[in-house]
Backbone bond lengths (Angstrom), bond angles and torsions (degrees), N, CA, C in turn:
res aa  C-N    CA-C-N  psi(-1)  N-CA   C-N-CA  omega(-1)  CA-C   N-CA-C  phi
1 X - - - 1.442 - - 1.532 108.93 -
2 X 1.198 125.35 134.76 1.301 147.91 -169.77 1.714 106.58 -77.02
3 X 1.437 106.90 121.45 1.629 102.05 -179.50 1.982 106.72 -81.75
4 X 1.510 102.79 141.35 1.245 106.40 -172.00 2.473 110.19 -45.35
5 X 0.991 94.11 -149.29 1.412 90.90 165.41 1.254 117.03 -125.61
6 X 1.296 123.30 140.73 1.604 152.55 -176.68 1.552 92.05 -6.00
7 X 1.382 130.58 135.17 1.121 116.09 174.69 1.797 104.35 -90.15
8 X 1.134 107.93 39.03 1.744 110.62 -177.16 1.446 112.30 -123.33
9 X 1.863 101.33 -24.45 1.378 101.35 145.60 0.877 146.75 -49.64
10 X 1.356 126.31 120.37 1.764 139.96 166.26 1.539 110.79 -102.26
11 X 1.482 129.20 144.65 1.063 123.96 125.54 1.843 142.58 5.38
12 X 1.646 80.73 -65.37 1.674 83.01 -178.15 1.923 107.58 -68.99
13 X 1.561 113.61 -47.91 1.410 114.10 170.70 1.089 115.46 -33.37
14 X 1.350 104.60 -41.38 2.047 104.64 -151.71 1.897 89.75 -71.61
15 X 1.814 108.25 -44.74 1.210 75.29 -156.64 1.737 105.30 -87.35
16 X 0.678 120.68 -0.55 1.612 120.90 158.33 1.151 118.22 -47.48
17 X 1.554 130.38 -41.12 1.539 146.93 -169.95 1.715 86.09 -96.97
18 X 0.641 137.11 -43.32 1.779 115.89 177.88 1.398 112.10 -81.42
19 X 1.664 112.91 -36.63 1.740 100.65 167.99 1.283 138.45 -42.51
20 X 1.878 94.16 -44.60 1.219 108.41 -176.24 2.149 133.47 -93.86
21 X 1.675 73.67 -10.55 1.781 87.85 162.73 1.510 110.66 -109.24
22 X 1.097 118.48 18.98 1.597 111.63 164.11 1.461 105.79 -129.48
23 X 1.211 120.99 -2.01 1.334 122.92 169.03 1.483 97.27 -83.39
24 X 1.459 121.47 -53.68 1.712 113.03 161.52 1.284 126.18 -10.29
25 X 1.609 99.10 -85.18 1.406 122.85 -178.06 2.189 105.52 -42.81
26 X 1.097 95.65 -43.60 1.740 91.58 -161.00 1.946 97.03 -97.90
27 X 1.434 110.22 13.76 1.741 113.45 150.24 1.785 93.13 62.52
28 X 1.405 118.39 54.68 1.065 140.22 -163.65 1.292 136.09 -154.92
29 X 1.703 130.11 119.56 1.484 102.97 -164.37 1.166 134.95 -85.44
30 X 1.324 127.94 152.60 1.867 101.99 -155.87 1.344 113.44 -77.56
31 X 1.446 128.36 20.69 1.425 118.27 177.51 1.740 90.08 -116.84
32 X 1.212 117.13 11.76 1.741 113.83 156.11 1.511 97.79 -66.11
33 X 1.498 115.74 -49.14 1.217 134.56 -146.33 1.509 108.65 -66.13
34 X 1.793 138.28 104.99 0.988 132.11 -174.69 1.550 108.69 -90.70
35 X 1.104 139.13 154.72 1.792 134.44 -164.48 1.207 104.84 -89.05
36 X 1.299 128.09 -13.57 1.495 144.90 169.21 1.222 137.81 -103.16
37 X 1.460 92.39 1.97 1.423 112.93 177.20 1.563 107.87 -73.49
38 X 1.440 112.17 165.01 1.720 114.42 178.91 1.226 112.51 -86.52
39 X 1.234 116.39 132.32 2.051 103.83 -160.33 1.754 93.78 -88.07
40 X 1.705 125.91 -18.77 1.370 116.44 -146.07 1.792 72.64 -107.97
41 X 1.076 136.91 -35.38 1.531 126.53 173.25 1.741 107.96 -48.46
42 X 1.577 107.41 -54.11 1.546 125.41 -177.82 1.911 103.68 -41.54
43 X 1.330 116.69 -41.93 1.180 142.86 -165.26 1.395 128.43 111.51
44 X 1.235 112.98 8.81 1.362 100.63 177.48 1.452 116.29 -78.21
45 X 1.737 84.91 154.46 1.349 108.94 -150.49 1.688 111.87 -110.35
46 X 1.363 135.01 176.75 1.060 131.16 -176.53 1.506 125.40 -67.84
47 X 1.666 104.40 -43.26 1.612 132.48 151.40 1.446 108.23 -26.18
48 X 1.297 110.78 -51.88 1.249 124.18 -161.94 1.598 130.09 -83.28
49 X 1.505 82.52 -34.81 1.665 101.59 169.43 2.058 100.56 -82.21
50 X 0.960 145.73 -13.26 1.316 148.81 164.67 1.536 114.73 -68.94
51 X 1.309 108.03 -62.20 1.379 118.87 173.72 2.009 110.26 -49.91
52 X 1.519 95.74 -48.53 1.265 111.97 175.66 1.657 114.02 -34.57
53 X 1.408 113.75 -81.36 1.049 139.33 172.33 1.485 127.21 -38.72
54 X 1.724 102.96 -26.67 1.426 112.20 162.28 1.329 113.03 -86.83
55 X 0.843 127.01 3.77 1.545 138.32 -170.79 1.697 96.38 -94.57
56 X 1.580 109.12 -62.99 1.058 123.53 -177.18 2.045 121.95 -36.11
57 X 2.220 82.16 -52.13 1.250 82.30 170.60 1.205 142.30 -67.68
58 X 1.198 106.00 -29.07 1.852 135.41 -152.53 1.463 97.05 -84.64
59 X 1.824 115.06 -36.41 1.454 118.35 165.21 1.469 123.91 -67.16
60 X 1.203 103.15 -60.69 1.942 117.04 -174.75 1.509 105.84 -90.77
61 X 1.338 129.96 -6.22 1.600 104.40 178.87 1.691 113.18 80.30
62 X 1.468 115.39 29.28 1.372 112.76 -170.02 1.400 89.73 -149.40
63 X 1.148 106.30 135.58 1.589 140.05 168.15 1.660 95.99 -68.68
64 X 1.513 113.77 126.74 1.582 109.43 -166.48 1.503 87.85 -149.18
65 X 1.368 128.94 102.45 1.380 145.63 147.12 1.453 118.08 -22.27
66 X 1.445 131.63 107.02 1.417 130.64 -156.52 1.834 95.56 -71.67
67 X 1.301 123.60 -15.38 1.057 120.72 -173.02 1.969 108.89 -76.63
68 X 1.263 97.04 -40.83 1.797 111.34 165.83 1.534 91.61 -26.72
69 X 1.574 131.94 -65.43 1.716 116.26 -150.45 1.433 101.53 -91.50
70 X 1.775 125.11 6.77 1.104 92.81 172.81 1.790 114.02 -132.28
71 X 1.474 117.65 18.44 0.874 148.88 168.73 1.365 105.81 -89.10
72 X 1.538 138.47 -21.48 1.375 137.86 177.20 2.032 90.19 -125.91
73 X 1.644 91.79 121.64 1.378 86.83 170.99 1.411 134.37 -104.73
74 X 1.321 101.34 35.11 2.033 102.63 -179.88 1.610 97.87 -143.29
75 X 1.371 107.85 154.65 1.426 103.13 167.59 1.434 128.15 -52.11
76 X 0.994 104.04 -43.46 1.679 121.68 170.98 1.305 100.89 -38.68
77 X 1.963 108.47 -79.47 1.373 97.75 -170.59 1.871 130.15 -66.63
78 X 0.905 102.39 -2.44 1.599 107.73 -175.20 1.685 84.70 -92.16
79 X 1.483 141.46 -51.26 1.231 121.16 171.42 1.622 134.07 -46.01
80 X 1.552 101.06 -38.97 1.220 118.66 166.79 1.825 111.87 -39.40
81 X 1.560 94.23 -69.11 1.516 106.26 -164.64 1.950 106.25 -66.91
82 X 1.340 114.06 -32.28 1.389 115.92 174.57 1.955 105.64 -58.42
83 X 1.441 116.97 -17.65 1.331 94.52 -158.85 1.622 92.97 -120.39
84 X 1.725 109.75 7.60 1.755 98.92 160.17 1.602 103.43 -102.47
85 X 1.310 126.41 104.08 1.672 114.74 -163.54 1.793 93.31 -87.67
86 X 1.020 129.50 0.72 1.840 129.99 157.32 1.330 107.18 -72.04
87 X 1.212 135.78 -12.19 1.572 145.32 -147.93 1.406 91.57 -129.05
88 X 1.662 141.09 -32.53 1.620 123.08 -179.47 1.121 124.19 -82.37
């Protein structure tokens, strides 16, 4: 059974921590980066969504399916779905 998420997590963190490590990955600054923007239009890539997801874990303590960032295409919604863990 899957432990809920960090109770230090917020919303606003998460998407700060995905702005700014996927603005990384796509060699970009994260206030290019709109939260609604299309991440697979942006270019992200599959590589990227893996690496991503280890990031995710290695930060919050949650096992995060590389498919989660590319099955949801905005920061928003991939934040969304990271913070219903009945929903991943």
């Amino acid at each position: 059974m899957e432990n809920p998420p960090s109770p230090s997590l917020t919303r606003a963190n998460l998407i700060t921590f995905l702005t700014e490590r996927i603005a990384k990955r796509l060699d970009c600054p994260p206030e290019e980066l709109h939260p609604d923007s299309n991440l697979i239009e942006l270019g992200l890539q599959s590589v990227d969504a893996v690496l991503l997801s280890g990031d995710l874990e290695d930060t919050f303590g949650e096992e995060v399916e590389p498919t989660l960032l590319l099955n949801q295409h905005t920061i928003n919604q991939v934040a969304d779905k990271y913070l219903a863990p009945n929903d991943r």
